[in-house]
N, C-alpha and C positions, 0 to 999 in steps of 0.2 A: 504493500500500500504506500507507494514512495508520497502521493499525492495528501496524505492526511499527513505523513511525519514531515510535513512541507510547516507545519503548525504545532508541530511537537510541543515546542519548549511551552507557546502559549496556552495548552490544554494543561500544565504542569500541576493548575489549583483545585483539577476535580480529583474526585475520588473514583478509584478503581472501576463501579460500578456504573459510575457517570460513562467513564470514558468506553468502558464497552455500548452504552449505549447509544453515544454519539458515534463510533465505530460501526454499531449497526447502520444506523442511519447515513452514514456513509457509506455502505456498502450497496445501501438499496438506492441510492442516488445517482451514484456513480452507473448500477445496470439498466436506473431507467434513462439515464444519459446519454448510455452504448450509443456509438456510432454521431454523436452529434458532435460540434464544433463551432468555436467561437469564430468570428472573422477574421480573427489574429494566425488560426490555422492552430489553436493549439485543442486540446479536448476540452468539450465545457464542464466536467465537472470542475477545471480547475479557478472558475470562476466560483462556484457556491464557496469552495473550502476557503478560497481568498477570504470570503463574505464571514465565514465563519472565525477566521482569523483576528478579523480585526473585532468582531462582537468579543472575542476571546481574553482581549486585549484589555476589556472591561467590566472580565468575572462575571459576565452575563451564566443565568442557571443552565443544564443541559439541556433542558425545554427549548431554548432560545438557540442554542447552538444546531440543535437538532432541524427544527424550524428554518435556521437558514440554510444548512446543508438541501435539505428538500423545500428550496422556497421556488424555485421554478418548477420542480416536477408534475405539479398540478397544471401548472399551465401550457409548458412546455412537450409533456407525454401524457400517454392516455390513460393517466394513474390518475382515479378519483379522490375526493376527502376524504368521501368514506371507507377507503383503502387504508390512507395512512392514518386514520384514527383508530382501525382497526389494530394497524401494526406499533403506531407508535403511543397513541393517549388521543382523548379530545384535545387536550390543551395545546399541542404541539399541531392539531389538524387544523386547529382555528387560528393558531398563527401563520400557519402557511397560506389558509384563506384569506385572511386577513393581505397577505403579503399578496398576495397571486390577483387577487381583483385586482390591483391598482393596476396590471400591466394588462389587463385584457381589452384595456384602449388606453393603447399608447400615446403619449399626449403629441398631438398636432398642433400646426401654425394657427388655426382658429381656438378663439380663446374659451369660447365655450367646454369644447374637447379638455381643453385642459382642469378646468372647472369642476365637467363632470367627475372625470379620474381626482382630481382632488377632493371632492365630496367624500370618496367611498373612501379616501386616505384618512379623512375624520372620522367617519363611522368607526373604520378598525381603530383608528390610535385611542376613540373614547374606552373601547372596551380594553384596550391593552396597550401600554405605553410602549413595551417589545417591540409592535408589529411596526411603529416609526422609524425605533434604533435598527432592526433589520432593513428596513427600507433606506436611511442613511447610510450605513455599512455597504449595500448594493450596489446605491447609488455614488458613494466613495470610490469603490473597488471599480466601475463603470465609466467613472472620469480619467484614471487613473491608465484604464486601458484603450483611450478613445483614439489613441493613432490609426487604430486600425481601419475605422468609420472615415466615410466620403468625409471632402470637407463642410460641404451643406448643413448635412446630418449633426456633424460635430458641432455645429454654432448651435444650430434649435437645442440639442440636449447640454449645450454648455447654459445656454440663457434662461432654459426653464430652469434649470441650476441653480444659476444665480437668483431667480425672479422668485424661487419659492424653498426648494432644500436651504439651500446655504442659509437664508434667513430662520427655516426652521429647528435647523442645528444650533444656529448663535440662540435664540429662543427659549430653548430645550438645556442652553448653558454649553453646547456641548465644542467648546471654545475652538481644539486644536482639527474638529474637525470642520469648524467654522471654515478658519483661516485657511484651511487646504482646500474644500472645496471651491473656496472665493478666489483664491491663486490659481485652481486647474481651470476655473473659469474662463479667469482673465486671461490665461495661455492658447485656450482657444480661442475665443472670442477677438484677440487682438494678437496673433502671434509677435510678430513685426515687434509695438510697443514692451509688449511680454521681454522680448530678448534685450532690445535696449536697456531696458531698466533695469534687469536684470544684471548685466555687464557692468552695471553703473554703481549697483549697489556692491558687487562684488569688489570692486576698483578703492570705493568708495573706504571697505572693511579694511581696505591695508593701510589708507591714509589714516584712519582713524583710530585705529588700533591701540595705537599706544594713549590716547586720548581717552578711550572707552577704559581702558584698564586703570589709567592715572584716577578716573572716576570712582572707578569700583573701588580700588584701595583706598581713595578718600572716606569714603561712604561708610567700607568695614569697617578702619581705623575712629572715625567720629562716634560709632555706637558702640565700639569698644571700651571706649573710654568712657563711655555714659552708663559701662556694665550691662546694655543689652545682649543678650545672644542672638544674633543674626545670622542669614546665610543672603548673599547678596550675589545677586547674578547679572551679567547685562544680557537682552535682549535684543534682538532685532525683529524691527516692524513686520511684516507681510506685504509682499511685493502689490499686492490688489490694494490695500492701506495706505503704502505711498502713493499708489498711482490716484485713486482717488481725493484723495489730499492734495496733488497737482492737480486735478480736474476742478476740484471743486474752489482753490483759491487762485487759480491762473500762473499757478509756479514752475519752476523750471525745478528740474532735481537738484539742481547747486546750490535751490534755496530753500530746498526742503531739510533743514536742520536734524531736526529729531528723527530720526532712522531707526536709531538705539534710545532704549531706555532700560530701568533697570529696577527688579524685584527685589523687594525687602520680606525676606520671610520669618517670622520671630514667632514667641512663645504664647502669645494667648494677647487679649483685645486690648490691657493698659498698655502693654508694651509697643503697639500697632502705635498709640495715641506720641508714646515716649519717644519713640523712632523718628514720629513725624515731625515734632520739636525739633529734635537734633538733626533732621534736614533741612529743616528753614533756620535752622544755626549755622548751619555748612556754606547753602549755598541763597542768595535772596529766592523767595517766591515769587513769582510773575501772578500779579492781583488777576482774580477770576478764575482761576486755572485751577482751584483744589474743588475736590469732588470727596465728599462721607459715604460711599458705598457700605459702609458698616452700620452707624445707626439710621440708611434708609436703604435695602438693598434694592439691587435690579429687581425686576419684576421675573428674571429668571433665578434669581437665591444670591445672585453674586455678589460676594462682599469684599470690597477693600478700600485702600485711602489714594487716592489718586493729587500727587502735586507735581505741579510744573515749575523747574527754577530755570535760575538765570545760572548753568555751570561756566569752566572756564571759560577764556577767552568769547565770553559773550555766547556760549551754542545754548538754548534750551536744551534740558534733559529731564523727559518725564520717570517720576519714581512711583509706584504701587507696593504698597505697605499691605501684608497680609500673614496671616497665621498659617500652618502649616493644613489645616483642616480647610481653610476658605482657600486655600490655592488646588487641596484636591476638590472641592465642589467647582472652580472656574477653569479648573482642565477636562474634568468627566461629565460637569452638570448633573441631569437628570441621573447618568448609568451610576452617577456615586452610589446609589440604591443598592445597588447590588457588587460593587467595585467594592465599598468601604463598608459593611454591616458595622455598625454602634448607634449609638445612643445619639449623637450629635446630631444636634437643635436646627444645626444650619443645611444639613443636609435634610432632616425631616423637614425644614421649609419649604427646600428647592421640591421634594414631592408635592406637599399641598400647593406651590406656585403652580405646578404645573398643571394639577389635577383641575386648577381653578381655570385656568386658561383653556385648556381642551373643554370644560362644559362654557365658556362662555362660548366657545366655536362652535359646539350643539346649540347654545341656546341664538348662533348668525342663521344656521342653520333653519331653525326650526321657522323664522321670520318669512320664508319663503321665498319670489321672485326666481328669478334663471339663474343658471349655472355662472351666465357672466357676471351678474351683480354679487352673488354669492363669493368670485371670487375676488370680484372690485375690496367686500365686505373685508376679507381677509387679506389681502396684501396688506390693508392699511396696520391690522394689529402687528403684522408683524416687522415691521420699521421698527428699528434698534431704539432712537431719541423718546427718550419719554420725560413728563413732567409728574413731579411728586407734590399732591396735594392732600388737605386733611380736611374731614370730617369736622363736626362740631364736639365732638365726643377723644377728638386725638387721634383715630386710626386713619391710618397713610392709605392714597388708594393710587397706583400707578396710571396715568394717563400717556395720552403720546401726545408727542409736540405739538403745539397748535389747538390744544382740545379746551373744548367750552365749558362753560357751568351746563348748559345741555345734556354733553359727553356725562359730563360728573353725574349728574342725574342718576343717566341711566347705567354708570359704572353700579350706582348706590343699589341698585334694583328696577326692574322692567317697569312697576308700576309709579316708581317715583318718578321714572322721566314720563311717563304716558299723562302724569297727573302735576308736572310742574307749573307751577300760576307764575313764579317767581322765584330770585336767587339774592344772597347776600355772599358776599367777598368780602370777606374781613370784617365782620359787623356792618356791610353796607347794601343798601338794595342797588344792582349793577344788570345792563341788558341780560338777557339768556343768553346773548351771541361774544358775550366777553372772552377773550382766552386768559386763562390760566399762567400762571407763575408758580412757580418752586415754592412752596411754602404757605401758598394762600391757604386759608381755613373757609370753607364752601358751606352753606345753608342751603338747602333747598326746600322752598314753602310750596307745598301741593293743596288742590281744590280738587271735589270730586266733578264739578263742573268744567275741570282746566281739560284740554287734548291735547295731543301733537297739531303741534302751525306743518302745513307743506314747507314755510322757509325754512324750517329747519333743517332741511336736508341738505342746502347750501351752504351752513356754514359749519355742521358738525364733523368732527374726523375720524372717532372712531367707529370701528367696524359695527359695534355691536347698537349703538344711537343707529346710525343710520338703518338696518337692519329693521331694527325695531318700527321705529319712524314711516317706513316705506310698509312696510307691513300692517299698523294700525292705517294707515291714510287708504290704501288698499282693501282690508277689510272693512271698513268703513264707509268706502265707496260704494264696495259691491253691495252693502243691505242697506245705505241707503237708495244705492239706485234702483234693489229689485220694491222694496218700498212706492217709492214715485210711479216706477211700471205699473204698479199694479195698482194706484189711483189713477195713471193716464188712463189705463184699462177697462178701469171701471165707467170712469166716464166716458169712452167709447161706445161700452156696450149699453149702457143706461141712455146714452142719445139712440140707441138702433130698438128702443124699446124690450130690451134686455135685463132683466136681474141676475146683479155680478151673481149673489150667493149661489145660483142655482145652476151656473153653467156644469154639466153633468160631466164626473171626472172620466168616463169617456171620452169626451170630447180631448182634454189634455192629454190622454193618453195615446191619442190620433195624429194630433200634432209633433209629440214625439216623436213617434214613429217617422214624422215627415222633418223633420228640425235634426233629430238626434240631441236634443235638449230638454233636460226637464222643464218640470212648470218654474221653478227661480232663476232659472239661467234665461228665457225668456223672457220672464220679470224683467231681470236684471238688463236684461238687452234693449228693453224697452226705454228702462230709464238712462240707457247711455246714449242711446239715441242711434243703435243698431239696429233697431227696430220698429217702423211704425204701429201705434198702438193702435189706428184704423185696418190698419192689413191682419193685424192676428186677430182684432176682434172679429173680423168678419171672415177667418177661420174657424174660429171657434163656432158663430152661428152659421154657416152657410149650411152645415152638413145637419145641423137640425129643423133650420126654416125651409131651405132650398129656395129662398128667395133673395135679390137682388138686394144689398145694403147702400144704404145710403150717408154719407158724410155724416158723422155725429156732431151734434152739436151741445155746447152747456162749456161753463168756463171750470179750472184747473184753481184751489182757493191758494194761494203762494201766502206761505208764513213770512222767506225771508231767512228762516233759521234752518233748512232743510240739509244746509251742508253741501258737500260737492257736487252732489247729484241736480241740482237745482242752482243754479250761478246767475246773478245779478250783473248784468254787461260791466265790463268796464268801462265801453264807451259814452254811457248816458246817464250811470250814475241810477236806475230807479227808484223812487222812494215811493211808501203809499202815499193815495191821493193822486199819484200819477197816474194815468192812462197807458197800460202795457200788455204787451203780448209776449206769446215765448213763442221759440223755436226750437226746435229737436236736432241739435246736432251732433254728429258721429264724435263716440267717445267723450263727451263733454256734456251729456244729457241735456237736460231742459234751460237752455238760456233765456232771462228776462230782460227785455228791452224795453221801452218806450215806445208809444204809437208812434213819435214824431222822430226817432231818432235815426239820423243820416245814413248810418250803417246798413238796414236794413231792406232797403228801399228795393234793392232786386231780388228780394225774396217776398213782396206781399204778393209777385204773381205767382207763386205756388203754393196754392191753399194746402197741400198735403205736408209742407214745411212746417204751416204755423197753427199753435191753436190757442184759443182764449180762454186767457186765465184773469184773475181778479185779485185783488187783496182780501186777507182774513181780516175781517173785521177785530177791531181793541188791541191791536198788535201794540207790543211796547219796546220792542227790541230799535236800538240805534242801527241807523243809515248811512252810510258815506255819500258827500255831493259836496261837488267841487262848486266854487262861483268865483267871479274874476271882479275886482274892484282897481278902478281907474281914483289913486288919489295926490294930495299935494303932498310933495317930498320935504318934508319936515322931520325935527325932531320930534321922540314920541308918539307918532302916528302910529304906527303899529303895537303898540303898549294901550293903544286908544282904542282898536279895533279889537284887539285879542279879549280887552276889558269887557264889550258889550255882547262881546259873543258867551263869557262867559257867564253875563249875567240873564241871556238867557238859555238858560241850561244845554249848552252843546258845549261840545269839547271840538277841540282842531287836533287831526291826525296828521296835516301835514300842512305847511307853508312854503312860497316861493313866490322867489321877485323876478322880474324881468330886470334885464342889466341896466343901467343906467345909459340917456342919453342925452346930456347933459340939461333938459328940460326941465320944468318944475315940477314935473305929473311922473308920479311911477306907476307901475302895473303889478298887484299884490294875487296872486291866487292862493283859495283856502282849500283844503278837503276839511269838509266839516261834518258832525256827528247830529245825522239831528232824526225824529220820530217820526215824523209825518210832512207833506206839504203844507203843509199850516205852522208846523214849526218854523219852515226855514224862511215861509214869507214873513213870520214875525220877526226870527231874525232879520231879514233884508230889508225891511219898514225901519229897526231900531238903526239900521248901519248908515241906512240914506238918510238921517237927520244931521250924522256930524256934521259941522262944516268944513271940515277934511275932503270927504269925499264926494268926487264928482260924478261918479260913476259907479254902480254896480247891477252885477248878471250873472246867472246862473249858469253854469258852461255843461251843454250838454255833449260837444265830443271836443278832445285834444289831442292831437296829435302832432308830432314830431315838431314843437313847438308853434304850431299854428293850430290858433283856437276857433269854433265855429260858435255861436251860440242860437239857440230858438228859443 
């Protein structure tokens, strides 16, 4: 078996009975293998063993080793699960399962594909964190060997790479295999740039050498003398880490300083703090540049003390301070599980991090939409930057850069953000669309009357707001538009001398048959405006009257409060008291207009467009309406305006002035908040008495800054 003692030494930590039965599992891998071949031209089992090599590496259980010896054979040969469940355990069947779905659609150039296969790569990792670290190890051991592969080929499986593993390994904590797969990346993806830099940095190590070492022995020598026990090493960056660091600040590698930096490893947390002292004794700090990965960790368990000095001759040199147990959690992450069995707090964290992060991925999941938004949802969590923010109560919640009191919400829980009214930032009330800083302390005030706004989809970042967000505004939709359907409905059939109650479920069942939709997806189709409510209703009765229907007639009563399914123009502004009609348009259901409004004008010759609706009588809900006031450009004028609108009870949602043109007269528009057409003429009687103003009107459409009024 020259092939498995290719991994000898790494199997050295199981016990005798383990290794025979990862032996078996070699054995039956290798025959269902017979006769196949990698592109390299070598035999393929020597790609599983590779896989199991490096899981090896990480004191993964037999189960796991076993698992990736047989992680192709399901898919690969015509050996079933419930073969190797039979031969090996469930546990070892359902990792291979687990393992084996994700390639039985290989991800393609469309991003959906890729999506999908990523969906079913959640499913398994919820049930089992293994079935990832095998799929890492695969997909390691797959970059590693990728010369073989056209060049085409190689770029698409280097970029999904980058675009999703690499980020899931940094994630996962799983550092060193971070930084390799971000390096094989960037080897394919840029050969050319790859070898430059590479030469450079190599060139680079001799001139610096003696500089990086002058370092180190400063470094040991200052903590020795402070009585710390240290182990102090220098580093060099990852050739993908420099390269991005030029990309991202427009530097040339001459002036990429920091290449090299260097670990401080010591005894336990005061000594991490003591250490840091005696480097900002050594060498200046460069302000802004220290990071507490200790008392706030990554959101993947990682802890340590991150500063940046000023070393010799002027080079920055970044230093990370860490114990000897936080540096085995930021080299294994997640595998520390099973790498390091004790008791340690920090490694038990890194599981619950993780365990928390895979259910919020179930719970982008569970929010709905397509494979592409699904995996829009996901890219964003996994961006490395994040912001650390607190509770009212003291607990830390990880956010990613950029993220709102929104975000925070719904980090808090699904119902807080679906029911947030309002937010405080540091004892203060701040928009919802505010972002976040390091430190702030977040309130969020919920109403059971509050929902998700549609805007919030534009300004929030993380995966799991947006998710949420898209998914209540969508369920939302759909029941209230099968809702409205099925009042257009009625009053179709009630003008055809019909009673809705009594249409005989026959008859739905017929239309089925002819739609392929049940009776709510028809609702619903009604009220989006896929459907006219005259054409089904005289479906429904043709086959019991058998006679000719005629246009129904009777108005639609509009609350105003209907929600999406019911939309109030933007171009006329409706309020009650106005005079309005709606229209049925695709996807947007029932829009209300104005009789008189511009927009509309080539649609009153198609009666099957439009149908008449009314106002519900005692409505009390506030209206948006714009009006334009022509007045004299003074001080205080608009301090004078905003005064009498407040006093009679409207609120202003929005103001704007036209520019100035060096005349006496400005051009003021309001959106205003007001109840009824009798509100707003009372408004507009109090505003035309100032002697300010010379002018004012009601603006029924505006557009691209040219106003029409009627």
């Amino acid at each position: 078996m020259p092939e498995l003692e290719e991994i000898g030494a790494e199997l050295a930590y199981l016990k005798p009975d383990d290794i025979r039965q990862v032996t078996a599992a070699f054995e039956y891998s290798r025959a269902a293998h017979s006769g196949q071949f990698r592109k390299s031209g070598e035999a393929y089992i020597h790609h599983p063993v590779a896989v199991t090599g490096i899981l090896a590496q990480w004191h993964l259980d037999p189960q796991a080793l076993m698992a990736a010896l047989l992680h192709d054979v399901v898919e690969d040969t015509p050996t079933t699960k419930d073969e190797i469940s039979a031969r090996f355990g469930k546990s070892v069947a359902e990792l291979v399962d687990g393992v084996s779905k994700l390639d039985k659609m290989e991800f393609q150039t469309e991003e959906h594909a890729q999506a999908e296969n990523f969906r079913k790569m959640l499913l398994a990792m919820a049930r089992d964190v293994r079935v990832i670290l095998i799929k890492l190890a695969d997909r390691l051991h797959n970059m590693r060997t990728l010369g073989s592969m056209a060049v085409e080929k190689r770029r698409r499986i280097a970029q999904e790479t980058l675009d999703i593993y690499a980020p899931i390994a940094n994630r996962l904590g799983l550092n060193s295999i971070y930084q390799e797969l971000e390096d094989l990346c960037f080897q394919n993806l840029h050969p050319n740039r790859y070898r430059v830099l590479a030469k450079a940095v190599k060139a680079a190590r001799g001139n610096r050498k003696e500089v990086v070492e002058k370092v180190r022995e400063a470094i040991q020598g200052k903590l020795a003398s402070a009585n710390i026990h240290a182990l102090v090493s220098g580093r060099e960056k990852h050739l993908y880490s420099i390269y991005k660091k030029m990309q991202e600040k427009s530097l040339a590698f001459s002036e990429v300083f920091d290449i090299y930096g260097f670990r401080v490893l010591v005894d336990d947390i005061p000594a991490c703090y003591l250490a840091l002292g005696c480097m900002h004794g050594l060498y200046k700090p460069i302000p802004g540049k220290f990071k507490d990965y200790i008392a706030i960790p990554k959101a993947n368990g990682y802890q340590s003390l991150h500063t940046t000095l000023f070393g010799p001759f002027g080079t920055p040199i970044e230093i990370q301070i860490r114990t000897q147990d936080m540096h085995k959690l930021a080299e294994a992450g997640v595998a520390s599980h099973w790498l390091y069995k004790s008791s340690d707090t920090s490694i038990n964290d890194a599981q619950q991090k993780t365990h928390q992060w895979l259910q919020s991925l179930l719970e982008i999941q569970e929010g709905g939409g397509d494979s592409a938004e699904f995996l829009e949802h996901i890219k964003v969590d996994l961006f490395p930057d994040e912001v650390y923010v607190f509770t009212p109560k003291g607990k830390i919640l990880s956010l990613p850069r950029g993220a709102t009191a929104v975000d925070f919400a719904y980090a808090v829980h699904t119902d807080v953000g679906n029911h947030c009214a309002a937010v405080k930032v540091n004892g203060e009330l701040m928009p919802m669309r505010i972002q976040l800083r390091n430190g702030d302390q977040v309130e969020v005030l919920t109403s059971p009357n509050a929902w998700p706004n549609p805007a919030w989809v534009n300004f929030v970042v993380s995966g799991k707001a947006r998710a949420h967000i898209r998914h209540y505004l969508r369920t939302m939709h759909a029941e209230e538009s099968a809702q409205l359907g099925e009042r257009l409905l009625d009053q179709a059939l009630r003008a055809l001398g019909a009673d809705p109650g009594k249409i005989q479920a026959s008859c739905w069942e017929r239309l089925h048959k002819e739609t392929g939709k049940e009776r709510v997806e028809v609702l619903t189709d009604i009220g989006l405006g896929k459907r006219l409510n005259v054409v089904v209703a005289r479906q429904l009765l043709a086959q019991e009257t058998g006679q000719p229907v005629q246009r129904p007639h009777g108005a639609i009563a509009i609350r105003g409060s209907e929600g999406v399914a019911v939309q109030l123009a933007k171009c006329c502004h409706p309020i009650p008291g106005d005079p309005i009609i709606g229209f049925i348009k695709s996807d947007q259901g029932l829009v209300i207009h104005t009789h008189d409004c511009p927009s509309i004008k080539h649609y009153r010759d198609d009666p099957d467009k439009w149908l008449d609706v009314e106002w519900e009588p005692g409505l009390t809900k506030m209206f948006d309406v714009n009006i334009k006031l022509i007045v004299l450009n003074q001080r205080g004028v608009l301090a004078k305006l905003a005064a009498v609108i407040a006093e009679e009870g409207s609120n202003i949602d929005n103001v704007a002035m036209e520019e100035e043109d060096g005349s006496q007269y400005t051009t003021i528009y309001f959106t205003l908040q007001v109840e009824q057409r009798m509100h707003l003429a009372r408004i507009m009687r109090s505003l035309r008495v100032l002697p300010e103003v010379v002018r004012i009107m009601r603006v029924k459409n505006r557009k691209d800054g040219r106003v029409q009024t009627q």
